[in-house]
C-alpha positions in Angstrom: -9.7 3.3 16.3 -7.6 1.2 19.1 -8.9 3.3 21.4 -12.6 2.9 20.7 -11.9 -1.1 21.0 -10.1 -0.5 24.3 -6.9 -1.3 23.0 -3.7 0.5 24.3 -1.5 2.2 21.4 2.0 2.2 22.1 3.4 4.9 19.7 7.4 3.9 18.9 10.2 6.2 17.5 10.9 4.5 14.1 14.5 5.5 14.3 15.4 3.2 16.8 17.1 0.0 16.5 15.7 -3.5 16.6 17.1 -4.4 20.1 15.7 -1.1 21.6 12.6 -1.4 20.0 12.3 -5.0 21.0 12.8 -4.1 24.7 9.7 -1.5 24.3 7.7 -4.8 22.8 8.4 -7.2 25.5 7.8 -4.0 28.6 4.7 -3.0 27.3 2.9 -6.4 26.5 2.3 -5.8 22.8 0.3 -8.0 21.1 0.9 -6.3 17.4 3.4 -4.7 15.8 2.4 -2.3 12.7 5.4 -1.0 10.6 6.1 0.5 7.2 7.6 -2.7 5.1 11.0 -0.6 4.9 11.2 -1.2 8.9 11.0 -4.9 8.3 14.7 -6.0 7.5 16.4 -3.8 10.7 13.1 -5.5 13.3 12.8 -9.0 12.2 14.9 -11.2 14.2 14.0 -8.9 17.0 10.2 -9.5 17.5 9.0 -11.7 20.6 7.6 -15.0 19.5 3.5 -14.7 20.1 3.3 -11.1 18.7 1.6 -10.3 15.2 3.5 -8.2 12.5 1.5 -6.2 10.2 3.3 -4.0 7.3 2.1 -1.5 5.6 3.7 -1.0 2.7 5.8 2.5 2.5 4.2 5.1 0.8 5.3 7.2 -1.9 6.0 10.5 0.2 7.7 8.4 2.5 10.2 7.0 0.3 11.3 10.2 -1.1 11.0 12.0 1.9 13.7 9.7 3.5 15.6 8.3 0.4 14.0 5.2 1.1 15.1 1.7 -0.9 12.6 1.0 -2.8 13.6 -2.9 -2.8 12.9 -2.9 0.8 9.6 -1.4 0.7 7.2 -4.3 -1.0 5.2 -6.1 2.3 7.3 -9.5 3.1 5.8 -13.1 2.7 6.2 -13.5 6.8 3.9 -10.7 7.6 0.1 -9.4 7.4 0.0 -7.0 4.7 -1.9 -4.3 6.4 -4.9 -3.3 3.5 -6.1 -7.1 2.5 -5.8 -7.7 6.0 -8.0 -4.9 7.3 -10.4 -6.0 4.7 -10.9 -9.3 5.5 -12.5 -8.0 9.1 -15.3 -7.3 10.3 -16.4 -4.1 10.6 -17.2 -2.6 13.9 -20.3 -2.1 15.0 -20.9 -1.7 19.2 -20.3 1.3 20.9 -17.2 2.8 21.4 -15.5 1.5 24.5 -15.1 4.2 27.1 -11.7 5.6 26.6 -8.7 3.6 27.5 -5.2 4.3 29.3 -2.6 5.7 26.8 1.2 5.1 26.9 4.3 7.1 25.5 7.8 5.7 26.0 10.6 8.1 27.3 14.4 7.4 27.2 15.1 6.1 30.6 18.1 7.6 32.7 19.2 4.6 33.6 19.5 3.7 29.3 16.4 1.8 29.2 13.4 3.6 27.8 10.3 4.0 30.3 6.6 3.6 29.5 4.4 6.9 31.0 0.9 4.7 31.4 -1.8 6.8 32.2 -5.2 5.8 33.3 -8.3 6.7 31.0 -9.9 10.3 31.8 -13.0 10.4 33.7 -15.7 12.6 31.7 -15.2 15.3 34.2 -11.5 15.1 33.5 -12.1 15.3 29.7 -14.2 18.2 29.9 -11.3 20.3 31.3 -8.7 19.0 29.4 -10.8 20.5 26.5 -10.1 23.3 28.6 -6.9 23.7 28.9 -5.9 22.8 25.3 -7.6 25.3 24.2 -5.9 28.2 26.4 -2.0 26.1 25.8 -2.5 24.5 22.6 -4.9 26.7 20.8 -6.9 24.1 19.3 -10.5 25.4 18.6 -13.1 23.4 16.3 -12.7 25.0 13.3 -8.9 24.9 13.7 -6.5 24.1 10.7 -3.3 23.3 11.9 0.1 21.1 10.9 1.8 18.4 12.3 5.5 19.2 11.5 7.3 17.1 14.5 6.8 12.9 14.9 3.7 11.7 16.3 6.2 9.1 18.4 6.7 12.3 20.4 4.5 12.9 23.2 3.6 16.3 22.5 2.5 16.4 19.1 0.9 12.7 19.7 -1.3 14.3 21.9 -1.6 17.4 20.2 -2.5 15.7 16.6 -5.3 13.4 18.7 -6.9 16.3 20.4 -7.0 18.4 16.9 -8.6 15.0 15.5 -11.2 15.0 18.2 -12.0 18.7 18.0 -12.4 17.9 14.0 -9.9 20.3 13.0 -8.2 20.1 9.4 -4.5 18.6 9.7 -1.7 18.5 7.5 1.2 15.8 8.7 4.3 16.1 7.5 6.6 13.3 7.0 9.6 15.4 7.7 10.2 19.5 8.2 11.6 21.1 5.5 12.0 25.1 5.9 10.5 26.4 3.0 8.2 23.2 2.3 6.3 24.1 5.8 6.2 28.1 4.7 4.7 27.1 2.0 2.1 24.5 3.1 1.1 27.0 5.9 -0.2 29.4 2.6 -1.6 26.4 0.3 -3.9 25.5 3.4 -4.6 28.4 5.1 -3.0 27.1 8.5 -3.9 28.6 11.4 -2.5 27.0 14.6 0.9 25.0 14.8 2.8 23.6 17.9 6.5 23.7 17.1 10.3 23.3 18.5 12.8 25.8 19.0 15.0 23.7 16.4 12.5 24.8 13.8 12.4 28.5 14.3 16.5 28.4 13.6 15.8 26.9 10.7 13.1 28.9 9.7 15.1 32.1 10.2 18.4 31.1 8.4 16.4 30.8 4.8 17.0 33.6 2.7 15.1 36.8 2.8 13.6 36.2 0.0 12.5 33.0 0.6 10.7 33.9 3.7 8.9 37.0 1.8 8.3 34.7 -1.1 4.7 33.1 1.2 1.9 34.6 2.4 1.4 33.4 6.2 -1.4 35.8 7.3 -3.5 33.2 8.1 -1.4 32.0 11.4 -2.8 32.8 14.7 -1.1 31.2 17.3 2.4 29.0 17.6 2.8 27.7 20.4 6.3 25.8 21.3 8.1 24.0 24.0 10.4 20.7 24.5 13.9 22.4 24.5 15.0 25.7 25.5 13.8 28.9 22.9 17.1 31.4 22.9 15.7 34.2 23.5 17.1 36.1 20.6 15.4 33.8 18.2 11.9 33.8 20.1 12.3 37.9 19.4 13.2 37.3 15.8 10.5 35.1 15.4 7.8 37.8 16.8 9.3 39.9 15.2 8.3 37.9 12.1 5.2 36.7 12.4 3.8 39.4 14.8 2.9 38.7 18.7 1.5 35.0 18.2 4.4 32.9 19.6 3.5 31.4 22.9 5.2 28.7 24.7 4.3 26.2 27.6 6.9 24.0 29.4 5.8 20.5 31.1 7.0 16.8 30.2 5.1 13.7 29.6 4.7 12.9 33.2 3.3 16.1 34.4 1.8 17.6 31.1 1.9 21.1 30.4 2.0 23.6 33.3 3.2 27.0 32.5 2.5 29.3 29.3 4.1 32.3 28.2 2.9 35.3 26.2 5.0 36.8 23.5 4.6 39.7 25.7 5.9 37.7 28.8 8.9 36.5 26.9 9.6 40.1 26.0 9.8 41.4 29.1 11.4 38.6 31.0 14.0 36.8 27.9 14.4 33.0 28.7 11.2 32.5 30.6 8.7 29.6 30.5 6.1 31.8 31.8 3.5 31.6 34.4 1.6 28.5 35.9 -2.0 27.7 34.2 -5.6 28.0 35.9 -5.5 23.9 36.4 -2.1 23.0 37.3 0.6 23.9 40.3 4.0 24.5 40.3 6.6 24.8 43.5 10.2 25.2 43.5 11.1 22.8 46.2 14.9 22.6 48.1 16.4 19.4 48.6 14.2 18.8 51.3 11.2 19.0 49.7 10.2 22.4 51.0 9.3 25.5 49.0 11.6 28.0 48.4 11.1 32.0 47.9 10.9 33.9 44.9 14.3 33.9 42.9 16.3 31.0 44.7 16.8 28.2 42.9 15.5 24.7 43.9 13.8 21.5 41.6 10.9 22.5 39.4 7.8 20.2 40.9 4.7 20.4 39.2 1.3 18.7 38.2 -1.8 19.6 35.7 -4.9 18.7 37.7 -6.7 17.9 35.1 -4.9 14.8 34.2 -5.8 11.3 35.3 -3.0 8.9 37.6 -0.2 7.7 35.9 2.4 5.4 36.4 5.6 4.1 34.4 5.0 0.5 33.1 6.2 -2.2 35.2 8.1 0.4 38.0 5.6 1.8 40.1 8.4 2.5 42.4 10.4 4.8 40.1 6.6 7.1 40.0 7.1 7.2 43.2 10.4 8.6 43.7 9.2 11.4 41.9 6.3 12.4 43.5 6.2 14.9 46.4 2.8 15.8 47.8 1.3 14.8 44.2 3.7 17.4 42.3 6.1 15.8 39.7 9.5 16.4 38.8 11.1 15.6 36.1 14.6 16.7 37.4 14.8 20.8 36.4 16.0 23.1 38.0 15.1 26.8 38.5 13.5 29.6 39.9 10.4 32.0 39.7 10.7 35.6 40.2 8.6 37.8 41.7 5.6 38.2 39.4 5.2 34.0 39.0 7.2 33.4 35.9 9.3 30.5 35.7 12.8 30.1 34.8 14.9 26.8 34.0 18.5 27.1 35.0 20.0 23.2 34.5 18.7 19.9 34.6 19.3 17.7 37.5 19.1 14.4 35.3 21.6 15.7 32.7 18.9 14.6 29.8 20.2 16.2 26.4 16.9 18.0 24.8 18.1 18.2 21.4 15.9 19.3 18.1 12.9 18.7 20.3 13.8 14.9 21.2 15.0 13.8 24.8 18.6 12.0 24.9 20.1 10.5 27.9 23.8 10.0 28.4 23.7 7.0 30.6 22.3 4.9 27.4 24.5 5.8 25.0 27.5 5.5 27.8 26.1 2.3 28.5 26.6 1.5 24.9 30.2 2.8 24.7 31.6 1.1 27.3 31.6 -2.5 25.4 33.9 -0.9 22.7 37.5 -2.3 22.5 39.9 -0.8 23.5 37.6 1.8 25.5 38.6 2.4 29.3 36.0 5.0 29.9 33.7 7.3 28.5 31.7 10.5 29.2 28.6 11.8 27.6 26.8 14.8 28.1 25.2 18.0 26.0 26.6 20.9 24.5 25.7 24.1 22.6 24.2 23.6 19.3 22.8 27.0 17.3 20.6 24.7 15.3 19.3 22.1 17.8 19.7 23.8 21.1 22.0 20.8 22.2 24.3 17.8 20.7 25.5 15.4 22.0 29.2 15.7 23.4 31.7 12.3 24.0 34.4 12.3 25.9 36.5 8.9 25.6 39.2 7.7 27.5 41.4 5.1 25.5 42.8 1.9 27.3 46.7 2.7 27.4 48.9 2.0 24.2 45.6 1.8 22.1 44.5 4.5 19.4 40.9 5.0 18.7 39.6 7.8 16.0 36.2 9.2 16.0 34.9 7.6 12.9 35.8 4.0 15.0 33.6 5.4 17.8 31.0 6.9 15.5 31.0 3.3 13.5 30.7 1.0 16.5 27.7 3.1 18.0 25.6 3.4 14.3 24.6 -0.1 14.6 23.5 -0.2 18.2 21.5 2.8 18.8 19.6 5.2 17.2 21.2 7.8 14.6 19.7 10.9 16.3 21.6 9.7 19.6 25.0 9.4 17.9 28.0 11.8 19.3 28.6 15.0 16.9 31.5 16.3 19.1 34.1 13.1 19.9 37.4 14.0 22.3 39.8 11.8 23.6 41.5 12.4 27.0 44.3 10.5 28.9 42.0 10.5 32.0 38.1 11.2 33.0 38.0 13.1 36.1 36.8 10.1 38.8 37.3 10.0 42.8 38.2 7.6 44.5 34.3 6.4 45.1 33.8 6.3 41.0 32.0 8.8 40.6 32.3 11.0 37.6 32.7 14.8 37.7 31.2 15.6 34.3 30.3 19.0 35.4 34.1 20.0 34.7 34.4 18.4 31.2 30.9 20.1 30.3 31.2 23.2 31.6 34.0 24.6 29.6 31.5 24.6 26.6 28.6 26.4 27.6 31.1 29.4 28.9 32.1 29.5 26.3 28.4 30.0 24.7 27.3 32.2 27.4 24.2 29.4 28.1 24.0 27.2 31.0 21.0 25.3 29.7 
């Protein structure tokens, strides 16, 4: 409906707190601001002056889902209540406005979130971009699928407007549950899902007879990406649900560009798989020239089908990463021989954990105010259940004593929960030269030896 008027949504992780998502406000322009009424206490005193709030009041599903207050859902006196509001309007009755830009915000590396605004598709564009989510995605008219990750993610976003479009039935849920998704795939006869790799671990570590207890013959196609798949659990998984486990890898910047066949991640374990009819891929050395099969260089790439995009307000950051119209978005890795990618580390040192994107330099920037903190470190480690978690190293100012739960309780209140340290260490001294800069590769790499992974 925003779209048809010409308006840009500007989708917003919920989690996040009112200083971060006021920041996202005042960079994008927003006019409006629609929340659940339970999100109204934490974002109040953080809304620019000039921009309308709208509640709508917390639904039922919600509230249990999350363990919601019920006091704090009710829609305040200060806001539009979103239902007598929408009412009072008048209906719209023109043509629909030829589609407009769209606009995802991604956790900056610099600790500032960034806004991916990308122009509207021309028809031509459109028309393959059916195309292509039909051979990555799946998604057929006809299809009945489930929405089991946020839609403030870019992927299922996208994926959940495209099923819409192509009329397909869709179940949402309002937060995975194991069993609760088994179980919704038999009641509705699901077809086609797009899942993480944090899901499949989950999945797998219910009970035997939990996982025979549903009847999932309807599934024909999963298709997965945003974090690394181990490839034992992508085997487990097929082994499961039969040879209907694909996966693509991309990012929001240069959309998806490689798929993999359940075949193709049996015969090569850990690969994204090959490049797509519509999009290109080079493995470029640090001067920007390709590289031969198996050395390793930075993963560029693009999907041709996509229109220009920019990030909001910082056109020179779009085009830093830009070499000969090919994207990166700061992998690194390697094809063999027969074309199939393979991600090795990540240039940027982003933290993919549970499907969501996590950069250190926010949360470092965050750390750094605490008292009594000299310096700090933050990167990824190993995590069976989300692929990553995030990893702090602190260094106390001398004579002072800080404990983890001090740490944990100074950062709960200033950035988002899913963002908070789950491994905490203290050290007498970060590994710094002279210059400043940080060796982090030496405090992280202990940890994934020890795993056996190196992404």
């Amino acid at each position: 409906a925003i779209r048809i008027v010409s308006a840009l949504p500007v989708p917003i992780n919920w989690h996040l707190r009112g200083e971060e998502v006021e920041y996202i406000i005042k960079d994008s322009g927003a006019k409006a601001l629609v929340i659940h009424s339970d999100l109204y206490d934490e974002l109040k005193d953080h809304v620019p002056e000039g921009v309308h709030v709208i509640e709508v009041e917390t639904p039922e599903i919600l509230i249990e889902s999350y363990g919601i207050d019920r006091d704090q859902c009710p829609v305040h006196a200060e806001s539009k209540n979103w239902y007598p509001w929408l009412a009072e309007q008048e209906p719209w009755t023109d043509d629909p406005v030829a589609q407009t830009a769209s606009m995802i915000y991604t956790s900056g590396t610099t600790g500032r979130p960034k806004g991916v605004r990308r122009e509207a598709s021309t028809p031509e564009q459109y028309e393959k971009q059916v195309m292509v989510v039909a051979e990555v995605f799946g998604l057929v008219p006809g299809s009945r699928t489930i929405i089991p990750a946020p839609l403030y993610h870019a992927a299922p976003n996208g994926y959940a407007i495209f099923a819409l479009q192509l009329e397909a039935f869709i179940v949402i849920m309002p937060r995975f549950d194991a069993e609760e998704f088994l179980r919704l795939i038999q009641d509705y006869k699901i077809t086609r899902i797009q899942m993480v790799p944090t899901m499949f671990v989950r999945l797998l570590k219910m009970p035997c007879e939990i996982c025979e207890k549903y009847d999932l013959s309807s599934l024909e196609y999963i298709i997965h990406a945003a974090a690394p798949c181990p490839p034992q659990v992508k085997k487990d998984m097929i082994e499961w649900w039969g040879p209907i486990i694909w996966e693509y890898y991309g990012s929001t910047e240069m959309s998806a560009v490689t798929i993999c066949s359940p075949e193709g991640a049996l015969k090569y374990p850990g690969t994204v798989g090959t490049v797509i009819e519509e999009a290109t891929v080079k493995i470029l050395d640090d001067n920007g020239k390709e590289v031969a099969a198996n050395e390793i260089g930075e993963v560029y790439g693009m999907l041709h089908t996509n229109s220009e995009f920019t990030y909001q307000n910082d056109d020179d950051k779009r085009r830093g990463i830009d070499i000969d119209g090919l994207i990166t978005c700061g992998d690194i890795g390697y094809m063999n021989e027969e074309g199939y990618l393979f991600l090795c580390d990540r240039a940027s040192n982003m933290i993919i954990s549970g499907g969501a994107n996590i950069y250190p330099a926010e949360i470092e920037s965050v750390l750094i105010e605490m008292d009594g903190l000299h310096d700090c470190a933050v990167f990824g480690i190993p995590c069976d259940d989300f692929g990553e978690k995030v990893a702090a190293i602190i260094e106390p100012e001398a004579e002072v004593e800080l404990t983890a739960e001090a740490v944990t309780a100074f950062l709960t209140d200033r950035i988002a929960g899913y963002k908070l340290p789950r491994h905490i260490e203290f050290r007498n001294d970060l590994p710094r030269e002279d210059s400043g800069k940080l060796f982090k590769r030496l405090l992280k790499e202990p940890f994934w030896k020890e795993s056996g992974r190196s992404i």
